[in-house]
Backbone of each chain as ProteinMPNN parsed JSONL, in Angstrom:
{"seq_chain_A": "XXXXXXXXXXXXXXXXXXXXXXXXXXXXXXXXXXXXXXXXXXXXXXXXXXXXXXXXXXXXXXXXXXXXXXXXXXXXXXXXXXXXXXXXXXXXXXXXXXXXXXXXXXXXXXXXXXXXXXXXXXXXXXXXXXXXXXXXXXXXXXXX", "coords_chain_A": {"N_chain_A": [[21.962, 156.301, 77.656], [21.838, 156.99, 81.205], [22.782, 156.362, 84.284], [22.044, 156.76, 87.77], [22.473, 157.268, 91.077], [20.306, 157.668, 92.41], [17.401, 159.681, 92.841], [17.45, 162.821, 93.145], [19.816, 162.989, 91.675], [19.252, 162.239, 89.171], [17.934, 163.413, 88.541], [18.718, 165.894, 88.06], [21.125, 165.807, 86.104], [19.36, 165.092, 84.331], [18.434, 167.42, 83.631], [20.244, 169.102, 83.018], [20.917, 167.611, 80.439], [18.926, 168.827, 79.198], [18.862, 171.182, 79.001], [21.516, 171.576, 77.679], [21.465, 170.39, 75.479], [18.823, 170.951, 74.0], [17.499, 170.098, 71.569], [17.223, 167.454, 72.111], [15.207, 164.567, 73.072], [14.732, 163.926, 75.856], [14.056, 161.805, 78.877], [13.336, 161.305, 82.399], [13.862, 159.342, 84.697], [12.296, 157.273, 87.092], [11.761, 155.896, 90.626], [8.485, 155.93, 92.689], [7.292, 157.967, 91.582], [4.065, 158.034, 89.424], [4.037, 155.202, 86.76], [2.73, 155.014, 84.221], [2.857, 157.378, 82.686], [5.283, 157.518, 82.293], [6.021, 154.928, 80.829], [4.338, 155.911, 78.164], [5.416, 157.536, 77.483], [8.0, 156.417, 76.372], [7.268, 154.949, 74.807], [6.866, 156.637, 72.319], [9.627, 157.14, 71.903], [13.192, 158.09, 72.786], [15.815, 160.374, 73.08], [17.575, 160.407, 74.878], [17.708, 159.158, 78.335], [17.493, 159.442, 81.717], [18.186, 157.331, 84.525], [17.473, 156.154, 87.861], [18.386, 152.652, 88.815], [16.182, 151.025, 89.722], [13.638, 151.754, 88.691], [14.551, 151.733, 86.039], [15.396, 148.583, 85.753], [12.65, 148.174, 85.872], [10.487, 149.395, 84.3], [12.244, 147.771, 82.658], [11.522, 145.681, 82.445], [8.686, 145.289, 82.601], [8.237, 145.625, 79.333], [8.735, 148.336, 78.869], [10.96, 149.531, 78.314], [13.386, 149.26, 76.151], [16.469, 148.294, 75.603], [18.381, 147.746, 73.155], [19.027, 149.446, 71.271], [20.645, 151.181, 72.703], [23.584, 153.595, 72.267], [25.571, 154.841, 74.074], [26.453, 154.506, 77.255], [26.559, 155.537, 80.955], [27.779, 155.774, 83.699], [26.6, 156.923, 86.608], [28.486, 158.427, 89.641], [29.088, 155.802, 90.489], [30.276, 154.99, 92.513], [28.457, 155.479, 94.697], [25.948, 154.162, 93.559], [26.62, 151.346, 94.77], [26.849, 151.752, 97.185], [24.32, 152.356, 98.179], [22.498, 150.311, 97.098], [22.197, 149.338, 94.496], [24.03, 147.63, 93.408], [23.784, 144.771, 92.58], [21.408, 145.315, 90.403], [22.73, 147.284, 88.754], [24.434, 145.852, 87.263], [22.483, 143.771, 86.291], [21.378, 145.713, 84.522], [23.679, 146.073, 82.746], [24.342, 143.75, 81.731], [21.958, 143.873, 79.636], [22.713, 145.685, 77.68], [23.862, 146.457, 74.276], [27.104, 144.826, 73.038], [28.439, 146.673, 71.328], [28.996, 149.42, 71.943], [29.536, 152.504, 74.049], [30.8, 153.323, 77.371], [30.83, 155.033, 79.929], [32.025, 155.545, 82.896], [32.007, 157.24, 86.487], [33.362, 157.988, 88.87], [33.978, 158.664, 92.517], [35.906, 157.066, 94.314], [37.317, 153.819, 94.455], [36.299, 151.112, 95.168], [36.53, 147.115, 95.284], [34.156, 146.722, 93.931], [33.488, 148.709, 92.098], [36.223, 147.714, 90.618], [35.982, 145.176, 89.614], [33.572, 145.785, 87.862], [34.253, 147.683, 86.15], [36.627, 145.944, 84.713], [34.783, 143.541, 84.038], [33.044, 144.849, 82.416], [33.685, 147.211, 80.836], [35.933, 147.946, 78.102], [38.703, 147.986, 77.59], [39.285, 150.51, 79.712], [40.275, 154.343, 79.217], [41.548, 155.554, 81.586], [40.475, 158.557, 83.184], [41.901, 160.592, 85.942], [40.955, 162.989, 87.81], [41.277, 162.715, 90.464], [44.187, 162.499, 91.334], [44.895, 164.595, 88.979], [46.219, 163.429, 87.268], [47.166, 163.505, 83.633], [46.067, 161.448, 81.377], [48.187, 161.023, 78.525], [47.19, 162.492, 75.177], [44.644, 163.265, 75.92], [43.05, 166.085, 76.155], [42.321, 169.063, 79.06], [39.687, 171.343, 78.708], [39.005, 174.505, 80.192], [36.582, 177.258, 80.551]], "CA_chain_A": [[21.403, 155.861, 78.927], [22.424, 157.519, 82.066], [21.916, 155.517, 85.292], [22.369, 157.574, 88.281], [22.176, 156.283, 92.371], [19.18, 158.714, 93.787], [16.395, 160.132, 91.962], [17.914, 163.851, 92.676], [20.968, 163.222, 90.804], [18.891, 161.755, 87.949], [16.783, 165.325, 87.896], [19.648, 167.309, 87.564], [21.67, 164.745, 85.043], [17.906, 165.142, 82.782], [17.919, 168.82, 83.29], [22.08, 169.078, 82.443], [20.762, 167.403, 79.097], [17.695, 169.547, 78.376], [19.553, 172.559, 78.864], [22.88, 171.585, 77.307], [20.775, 170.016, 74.385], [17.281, 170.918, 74.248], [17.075, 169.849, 70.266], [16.951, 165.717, 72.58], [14.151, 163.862, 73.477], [14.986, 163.234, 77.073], [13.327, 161.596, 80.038], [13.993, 160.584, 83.618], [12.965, 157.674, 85.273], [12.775, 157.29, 88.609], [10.517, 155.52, 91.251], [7.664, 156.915, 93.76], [6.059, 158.652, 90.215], [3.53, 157.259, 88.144], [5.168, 154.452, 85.93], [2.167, 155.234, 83.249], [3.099, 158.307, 81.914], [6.871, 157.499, 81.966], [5.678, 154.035, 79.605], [3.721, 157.23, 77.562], [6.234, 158.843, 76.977], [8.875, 156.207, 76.111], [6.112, 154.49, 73.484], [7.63, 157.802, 71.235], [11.131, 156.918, 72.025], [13.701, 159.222, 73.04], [17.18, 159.99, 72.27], [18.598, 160.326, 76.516], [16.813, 158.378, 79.625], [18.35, 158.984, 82.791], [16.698, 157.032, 85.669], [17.658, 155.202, 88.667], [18.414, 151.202, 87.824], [15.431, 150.218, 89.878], [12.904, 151.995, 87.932], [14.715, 151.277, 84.575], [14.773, 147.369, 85.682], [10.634, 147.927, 86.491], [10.017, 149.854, 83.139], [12.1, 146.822, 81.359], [10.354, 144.103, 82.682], [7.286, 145.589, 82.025], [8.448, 146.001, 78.35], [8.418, 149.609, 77.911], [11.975, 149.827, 77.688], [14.572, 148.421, 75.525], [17.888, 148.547, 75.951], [18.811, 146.781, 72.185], [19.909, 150.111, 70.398], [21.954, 152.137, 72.958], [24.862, 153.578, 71.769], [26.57, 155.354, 74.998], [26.22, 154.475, 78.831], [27.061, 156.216, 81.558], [27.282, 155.009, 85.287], [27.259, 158.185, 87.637], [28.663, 158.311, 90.817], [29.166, 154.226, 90.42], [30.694, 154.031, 93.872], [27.116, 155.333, 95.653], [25.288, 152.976, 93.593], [27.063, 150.369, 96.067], [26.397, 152.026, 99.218], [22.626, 152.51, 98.148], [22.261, 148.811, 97.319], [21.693, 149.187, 93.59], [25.178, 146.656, 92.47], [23.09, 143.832, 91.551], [20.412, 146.061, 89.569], [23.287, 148.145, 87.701], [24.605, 144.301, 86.451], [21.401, 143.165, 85.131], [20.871, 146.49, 82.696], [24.947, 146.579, 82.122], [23.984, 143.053, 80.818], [21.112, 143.508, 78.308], [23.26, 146.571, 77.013], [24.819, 145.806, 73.02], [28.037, 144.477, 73.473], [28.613, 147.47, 70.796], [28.529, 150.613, 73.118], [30.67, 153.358, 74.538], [30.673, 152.982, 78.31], [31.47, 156.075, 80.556], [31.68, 155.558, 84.43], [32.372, 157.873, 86.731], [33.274, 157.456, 90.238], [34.779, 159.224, 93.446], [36.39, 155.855, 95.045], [37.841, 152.833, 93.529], [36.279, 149.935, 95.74], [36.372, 146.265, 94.734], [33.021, 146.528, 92.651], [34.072, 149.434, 90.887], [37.141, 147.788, 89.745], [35.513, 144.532, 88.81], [32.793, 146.371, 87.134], [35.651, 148.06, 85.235], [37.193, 144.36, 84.301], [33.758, 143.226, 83.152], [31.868, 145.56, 81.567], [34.046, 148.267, 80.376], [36.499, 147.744, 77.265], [40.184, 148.313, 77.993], [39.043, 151.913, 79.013], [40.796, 155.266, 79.449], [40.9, 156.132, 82.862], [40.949, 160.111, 83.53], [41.785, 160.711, 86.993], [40.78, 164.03, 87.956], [42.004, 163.363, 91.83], [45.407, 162.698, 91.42], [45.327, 165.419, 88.388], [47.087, 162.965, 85.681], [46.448, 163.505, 81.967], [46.379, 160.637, 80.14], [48.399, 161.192, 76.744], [46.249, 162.42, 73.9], [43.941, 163.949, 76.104], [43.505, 168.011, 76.939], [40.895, 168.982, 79.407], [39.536, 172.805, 78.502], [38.482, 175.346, 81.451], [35.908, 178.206, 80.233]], "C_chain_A": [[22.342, 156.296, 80.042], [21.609, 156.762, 83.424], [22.74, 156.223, 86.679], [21.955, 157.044, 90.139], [20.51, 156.988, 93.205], [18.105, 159.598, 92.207], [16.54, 162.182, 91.718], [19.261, 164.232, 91.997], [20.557, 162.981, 89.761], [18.474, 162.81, 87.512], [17.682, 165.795, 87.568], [20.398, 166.66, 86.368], [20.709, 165.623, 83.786], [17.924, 166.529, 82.197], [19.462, 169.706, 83.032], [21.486, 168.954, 80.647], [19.621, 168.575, 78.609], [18.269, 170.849, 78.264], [20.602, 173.036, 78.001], [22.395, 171.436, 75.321], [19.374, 169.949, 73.626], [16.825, 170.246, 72.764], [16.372, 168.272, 70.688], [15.945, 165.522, 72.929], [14.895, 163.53, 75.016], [13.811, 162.942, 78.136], [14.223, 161.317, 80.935], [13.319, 159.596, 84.424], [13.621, 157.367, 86.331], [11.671, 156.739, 89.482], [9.745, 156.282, 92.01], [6.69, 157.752, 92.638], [5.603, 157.921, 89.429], [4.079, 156.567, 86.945], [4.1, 154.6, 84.872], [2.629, 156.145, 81.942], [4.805, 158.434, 81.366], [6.758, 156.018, 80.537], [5.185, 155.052, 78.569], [4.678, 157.087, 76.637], [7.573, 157.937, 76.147], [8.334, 155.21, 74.652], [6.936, 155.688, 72.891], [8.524, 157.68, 71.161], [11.366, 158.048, 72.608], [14.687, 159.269, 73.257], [18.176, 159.901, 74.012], [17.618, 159.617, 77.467], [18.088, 158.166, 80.519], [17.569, 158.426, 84.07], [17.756, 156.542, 86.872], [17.857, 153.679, 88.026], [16.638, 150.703, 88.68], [14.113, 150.155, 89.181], [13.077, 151.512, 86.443], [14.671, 149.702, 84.577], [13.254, 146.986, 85.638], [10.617, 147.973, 85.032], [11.038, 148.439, 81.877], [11.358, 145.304, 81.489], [8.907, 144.49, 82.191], [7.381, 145.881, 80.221], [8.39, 147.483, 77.678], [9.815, 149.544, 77.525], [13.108, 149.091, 77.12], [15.894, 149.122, 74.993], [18.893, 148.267, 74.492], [19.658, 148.15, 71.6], [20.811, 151.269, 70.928], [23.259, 152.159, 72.91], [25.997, 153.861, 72.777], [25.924, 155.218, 76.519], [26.713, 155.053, 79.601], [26.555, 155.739, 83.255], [27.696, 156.164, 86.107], [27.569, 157.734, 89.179], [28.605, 156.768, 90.914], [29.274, 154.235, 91.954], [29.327, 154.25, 95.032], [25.755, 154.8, 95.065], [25.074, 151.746, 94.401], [26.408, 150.834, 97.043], [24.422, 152.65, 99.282], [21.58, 151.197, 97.93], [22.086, 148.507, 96.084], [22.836, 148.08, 92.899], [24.289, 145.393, 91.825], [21.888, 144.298, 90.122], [21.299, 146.634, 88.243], [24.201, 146.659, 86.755], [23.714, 144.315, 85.469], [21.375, 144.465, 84.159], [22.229, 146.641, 82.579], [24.71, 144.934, 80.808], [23.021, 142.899, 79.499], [21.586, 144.679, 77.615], [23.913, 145.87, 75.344], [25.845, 145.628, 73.814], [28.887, 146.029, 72.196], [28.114, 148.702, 71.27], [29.643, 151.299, 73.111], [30.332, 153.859, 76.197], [31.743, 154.081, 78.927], [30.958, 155.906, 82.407], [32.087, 156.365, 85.294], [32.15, 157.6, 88.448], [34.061, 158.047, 91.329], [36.214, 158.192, 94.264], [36.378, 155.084, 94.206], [37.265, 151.46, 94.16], [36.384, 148.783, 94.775], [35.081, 146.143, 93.723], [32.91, 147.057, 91.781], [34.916, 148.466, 90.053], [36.681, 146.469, 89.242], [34.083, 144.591, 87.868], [33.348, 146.923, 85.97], [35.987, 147.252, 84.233], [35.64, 143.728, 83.446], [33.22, 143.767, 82.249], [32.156, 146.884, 80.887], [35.309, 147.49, 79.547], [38.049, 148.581, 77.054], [39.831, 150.257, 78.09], [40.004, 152.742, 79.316], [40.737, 156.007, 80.37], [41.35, 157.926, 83.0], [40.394, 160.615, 84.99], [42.128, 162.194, 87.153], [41.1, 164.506, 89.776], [43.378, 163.207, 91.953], [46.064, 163.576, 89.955], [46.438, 164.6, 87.073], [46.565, 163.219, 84.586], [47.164, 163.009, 81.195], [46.866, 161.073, 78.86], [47.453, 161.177, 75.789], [44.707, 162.921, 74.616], [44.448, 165.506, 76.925], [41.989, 168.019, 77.419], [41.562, 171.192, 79.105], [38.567, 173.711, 79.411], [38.171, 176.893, 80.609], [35.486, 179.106, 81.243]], "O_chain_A": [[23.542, 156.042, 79.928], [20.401, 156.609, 83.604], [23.971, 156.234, 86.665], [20.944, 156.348, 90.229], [19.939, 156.72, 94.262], [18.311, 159.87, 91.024], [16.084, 162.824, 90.772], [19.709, 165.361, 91.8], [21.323, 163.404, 88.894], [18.554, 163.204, 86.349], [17.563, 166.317, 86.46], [20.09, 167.304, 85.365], [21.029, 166.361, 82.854], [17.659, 166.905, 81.055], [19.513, 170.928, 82.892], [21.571, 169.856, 79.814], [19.725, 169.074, 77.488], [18.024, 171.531, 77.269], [20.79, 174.185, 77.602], [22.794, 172.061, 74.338], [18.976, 169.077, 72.853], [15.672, 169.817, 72.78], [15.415, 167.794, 70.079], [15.425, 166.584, 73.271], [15.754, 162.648, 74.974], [12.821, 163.664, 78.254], [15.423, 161.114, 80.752], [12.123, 159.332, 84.546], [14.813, 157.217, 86.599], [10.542, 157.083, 89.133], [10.157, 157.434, 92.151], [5.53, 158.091, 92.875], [6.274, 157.175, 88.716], [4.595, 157.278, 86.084], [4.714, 154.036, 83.966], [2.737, 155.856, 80.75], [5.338, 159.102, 80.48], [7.35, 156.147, 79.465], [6.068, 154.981, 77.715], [4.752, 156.685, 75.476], [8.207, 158.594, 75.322], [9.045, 154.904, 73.695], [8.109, 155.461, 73.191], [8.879, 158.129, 70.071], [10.536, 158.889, 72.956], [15.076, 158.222, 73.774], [19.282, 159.372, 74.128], [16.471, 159.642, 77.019], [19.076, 157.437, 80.436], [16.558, 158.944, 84.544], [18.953, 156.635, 86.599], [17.531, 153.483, 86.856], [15.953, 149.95, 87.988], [13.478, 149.118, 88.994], [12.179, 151.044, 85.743], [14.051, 149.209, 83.635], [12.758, 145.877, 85.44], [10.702, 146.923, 84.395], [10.712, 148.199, 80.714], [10.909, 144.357, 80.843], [8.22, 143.835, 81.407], [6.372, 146.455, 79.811], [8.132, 147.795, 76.516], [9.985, 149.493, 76.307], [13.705, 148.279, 77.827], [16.169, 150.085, 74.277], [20.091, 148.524, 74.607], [20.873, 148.02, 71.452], [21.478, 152.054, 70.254], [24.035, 151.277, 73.277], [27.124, 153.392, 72.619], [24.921, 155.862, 76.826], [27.79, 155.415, 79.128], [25.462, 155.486, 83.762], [28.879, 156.425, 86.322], [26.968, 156.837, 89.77], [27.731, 156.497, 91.738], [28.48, 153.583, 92.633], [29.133, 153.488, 95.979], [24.689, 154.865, 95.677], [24.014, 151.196, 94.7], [25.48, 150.303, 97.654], [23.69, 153.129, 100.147], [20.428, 151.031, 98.332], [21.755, 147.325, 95.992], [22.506, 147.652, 91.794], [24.221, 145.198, 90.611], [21.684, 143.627, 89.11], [20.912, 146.566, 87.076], [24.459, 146.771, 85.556], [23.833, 144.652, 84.291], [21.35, 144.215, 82.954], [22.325, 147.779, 82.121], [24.84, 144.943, 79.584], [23.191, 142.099, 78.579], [20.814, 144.911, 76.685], [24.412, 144.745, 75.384], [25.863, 146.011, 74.984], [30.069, 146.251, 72.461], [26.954, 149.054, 71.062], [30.627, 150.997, 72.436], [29.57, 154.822, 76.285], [32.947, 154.156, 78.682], [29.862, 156.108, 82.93], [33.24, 156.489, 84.883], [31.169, 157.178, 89.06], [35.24, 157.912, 91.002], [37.275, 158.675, 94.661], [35.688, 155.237, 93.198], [37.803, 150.488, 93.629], [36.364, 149.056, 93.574], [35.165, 145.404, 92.742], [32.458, 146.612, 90.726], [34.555, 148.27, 88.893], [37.009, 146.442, 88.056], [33.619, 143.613, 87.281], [32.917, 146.631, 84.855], [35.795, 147.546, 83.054], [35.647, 143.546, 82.229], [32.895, 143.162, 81.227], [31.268, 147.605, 80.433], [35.78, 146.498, 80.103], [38.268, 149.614, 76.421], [39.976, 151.082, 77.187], [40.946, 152.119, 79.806], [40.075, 157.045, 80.329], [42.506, 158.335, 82.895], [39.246, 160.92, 85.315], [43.204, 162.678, 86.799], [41.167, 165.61, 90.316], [43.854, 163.91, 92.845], [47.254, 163.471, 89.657], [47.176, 165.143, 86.251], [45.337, 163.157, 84.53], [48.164, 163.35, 80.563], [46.04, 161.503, 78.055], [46.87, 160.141, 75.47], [43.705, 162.946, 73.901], [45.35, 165.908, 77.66], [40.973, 167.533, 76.921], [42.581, 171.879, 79.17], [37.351, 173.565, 79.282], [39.071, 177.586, 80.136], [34.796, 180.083, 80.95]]}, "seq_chain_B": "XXXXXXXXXXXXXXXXXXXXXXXXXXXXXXXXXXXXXXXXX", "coords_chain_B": {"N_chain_B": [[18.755, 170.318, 110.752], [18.603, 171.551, 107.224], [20.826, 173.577, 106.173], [20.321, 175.962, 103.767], [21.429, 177.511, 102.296], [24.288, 176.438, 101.713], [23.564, 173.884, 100.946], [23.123, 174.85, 97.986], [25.111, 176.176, 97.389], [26.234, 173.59, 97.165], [25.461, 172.488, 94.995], [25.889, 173.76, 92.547], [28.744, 173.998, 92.608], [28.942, 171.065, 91.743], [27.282, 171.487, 89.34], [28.886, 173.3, 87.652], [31.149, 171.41, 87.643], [30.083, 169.087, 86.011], [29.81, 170.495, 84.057], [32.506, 171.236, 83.405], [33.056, 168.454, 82.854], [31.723, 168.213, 80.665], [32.671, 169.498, 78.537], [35.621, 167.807, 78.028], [36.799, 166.646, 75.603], [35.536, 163.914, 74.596], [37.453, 160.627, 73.846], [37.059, 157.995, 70.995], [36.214, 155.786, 73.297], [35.531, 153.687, 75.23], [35.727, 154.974, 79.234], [36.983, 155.332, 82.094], [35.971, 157.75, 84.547], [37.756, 159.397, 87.243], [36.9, 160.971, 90.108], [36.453, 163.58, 92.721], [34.966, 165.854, 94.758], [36.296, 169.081, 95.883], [35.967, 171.23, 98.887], [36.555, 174.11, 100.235], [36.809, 176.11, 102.959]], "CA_chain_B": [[18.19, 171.066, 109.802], [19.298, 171.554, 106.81], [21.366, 174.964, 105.9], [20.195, 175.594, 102.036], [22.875, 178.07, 101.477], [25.361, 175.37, 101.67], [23.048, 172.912, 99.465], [22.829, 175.687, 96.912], [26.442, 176.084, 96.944], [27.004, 172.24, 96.493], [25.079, 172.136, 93.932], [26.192, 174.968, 92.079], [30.057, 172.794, 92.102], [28.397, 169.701, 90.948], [26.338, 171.337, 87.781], [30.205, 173.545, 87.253], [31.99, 170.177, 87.501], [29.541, 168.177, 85.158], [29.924, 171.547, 82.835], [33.827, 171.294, 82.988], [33.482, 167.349, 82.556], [31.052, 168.07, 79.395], [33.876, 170.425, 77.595], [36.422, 167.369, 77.993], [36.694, 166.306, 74.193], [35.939, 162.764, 74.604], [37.686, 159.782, 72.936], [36.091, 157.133, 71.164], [36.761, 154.245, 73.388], [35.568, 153.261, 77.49], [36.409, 155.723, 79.862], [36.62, 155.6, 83.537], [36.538, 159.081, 85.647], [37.571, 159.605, 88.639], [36.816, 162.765, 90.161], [35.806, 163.882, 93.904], [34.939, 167.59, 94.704], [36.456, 169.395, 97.359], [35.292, 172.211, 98.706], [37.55, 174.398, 101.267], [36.883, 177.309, 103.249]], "C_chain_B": [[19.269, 171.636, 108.898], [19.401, 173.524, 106.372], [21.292, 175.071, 104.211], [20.963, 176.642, 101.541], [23.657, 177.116, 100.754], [25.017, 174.367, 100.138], [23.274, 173.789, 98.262], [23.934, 175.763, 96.543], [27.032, 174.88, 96.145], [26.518, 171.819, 95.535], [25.42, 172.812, 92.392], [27.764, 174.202, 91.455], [29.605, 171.75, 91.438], [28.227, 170.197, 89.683], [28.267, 172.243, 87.302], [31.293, 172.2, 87.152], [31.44, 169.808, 86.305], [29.757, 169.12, 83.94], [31.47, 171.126, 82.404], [33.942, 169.812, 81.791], [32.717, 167.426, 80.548], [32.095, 168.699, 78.382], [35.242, 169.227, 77.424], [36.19, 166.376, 76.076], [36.908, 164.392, 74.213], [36.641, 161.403, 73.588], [36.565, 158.839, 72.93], [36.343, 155.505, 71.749], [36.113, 154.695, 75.06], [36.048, 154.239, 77.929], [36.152, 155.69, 81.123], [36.859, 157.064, 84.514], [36.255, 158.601, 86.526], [37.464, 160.507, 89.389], [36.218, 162.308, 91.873], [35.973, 165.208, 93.958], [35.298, 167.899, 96.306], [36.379, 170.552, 97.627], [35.998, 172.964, 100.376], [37.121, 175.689, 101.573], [37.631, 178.261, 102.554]], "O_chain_B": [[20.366, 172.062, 109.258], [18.52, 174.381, 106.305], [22.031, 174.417, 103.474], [21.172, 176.686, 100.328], [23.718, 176.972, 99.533], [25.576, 174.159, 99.061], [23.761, 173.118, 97.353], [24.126, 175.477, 95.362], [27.776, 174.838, 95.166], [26.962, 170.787, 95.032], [25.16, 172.28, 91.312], [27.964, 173.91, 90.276], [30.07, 171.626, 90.305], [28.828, 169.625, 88.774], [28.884, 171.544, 86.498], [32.27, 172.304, 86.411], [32.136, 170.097, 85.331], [29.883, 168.593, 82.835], [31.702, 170.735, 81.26], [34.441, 169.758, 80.667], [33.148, 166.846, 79.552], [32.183, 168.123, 77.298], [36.074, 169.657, 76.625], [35.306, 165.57, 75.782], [37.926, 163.744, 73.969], [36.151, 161.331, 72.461], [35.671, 158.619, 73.747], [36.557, 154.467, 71.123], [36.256, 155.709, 75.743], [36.931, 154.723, 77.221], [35.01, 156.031, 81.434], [37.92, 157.285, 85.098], [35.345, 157.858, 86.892], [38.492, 161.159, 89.211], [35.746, 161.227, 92.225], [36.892, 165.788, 93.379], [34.931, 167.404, 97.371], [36.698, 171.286, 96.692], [35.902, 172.369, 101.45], [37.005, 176.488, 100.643], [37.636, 179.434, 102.928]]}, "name": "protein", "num_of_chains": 2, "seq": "XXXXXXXXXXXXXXXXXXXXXXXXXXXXXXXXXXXXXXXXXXXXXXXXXXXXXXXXXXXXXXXXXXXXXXXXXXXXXXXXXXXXXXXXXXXXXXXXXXXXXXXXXXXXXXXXXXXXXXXXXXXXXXXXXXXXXXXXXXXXXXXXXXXXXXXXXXXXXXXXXXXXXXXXXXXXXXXXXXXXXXXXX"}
């Protein structure tokens, strides 16, 4: 599950995966488009769903989607979730997530909701700061 | 009005960023990035 602040970061996210991985089942979920064919489509399952939170809160209230067996999350651009208004939305689905996950956030800025978003809902993680260029011990980043 | 060179460019860093970030051999445990792109004459 990839939850992303704007509906054109979610397109490109979906179309990152279809490209990177085309063997996946992916969708994107996002508001302003027919919520029919996105229920459709998620009736079959499917192994990535990147959406917006407000659409993925719609589509779980309405029961299409369930949140019970994801294995890896990913919060893009966390800090313009905030400044778009989505912090209470990206709560409620960090909450019906397993408590058995692997939780990847990614963020330009450190504000207060980041870092108690961090403290709550992320598991002593491994921060890799790519603006002050540190590398955490035991990791190598590789440039192609 | 917008200049779609520019967009094309910034988008172009973004999907090369998210490429670099995909090649980073992740561990299995939480991870927080922090990343901002900067982009300089």
């Amino acid at each position: 599950m990839v939850l992303a602040p704007t509906r054109e970061l979610a397109r490109q996210v979906e179309k990152e995966f279809r490209e990177s991985a085309p063997s996946l089942d992916t969708i994107c979920l996002y508001g302003g488009t027919p919520i029919g064919q996105q229920m459709r489509q998620l009736d079959y399952g499917v192994d990535v769903a990147v959406g917006t939170p407000g659409r993925v809160i719609d589509l779980m209230k309405r029961g299409a989607l369930n949140l019970s067996e994801v294995q890896f999350v990913v919060l893009d651009e966390a800090d313009q979730m905030l400044q778009v208004g989505f912090a209470e939305d990206v709560e409620i689905i960090l909450e019906k997530l397993p408590e058995k996950r692997q939780s990847m956030m990614f963020s330009a800025t450190m504000p207060s909701w980041i870092r108690s978003l961090t403290k709550k809902y992320l598991n002593n993680p491994l921060t890799v700061d790519l603006v002050s260029s540190i590398v955490p011990s035991g990791i190598s980043y590789n440039f192609e | 009005m917008i200049d779609l060179g520019f967009c094309r460019v910034v988008n172009e860093v973004i999907s090369y960023v998210k490429y670099v970030l995909l090649c980073i051999r992740l561990p299995n445990c939480d991870v927080l990035f922090r990343l901002e792109i900067l982009i300089r004459n």
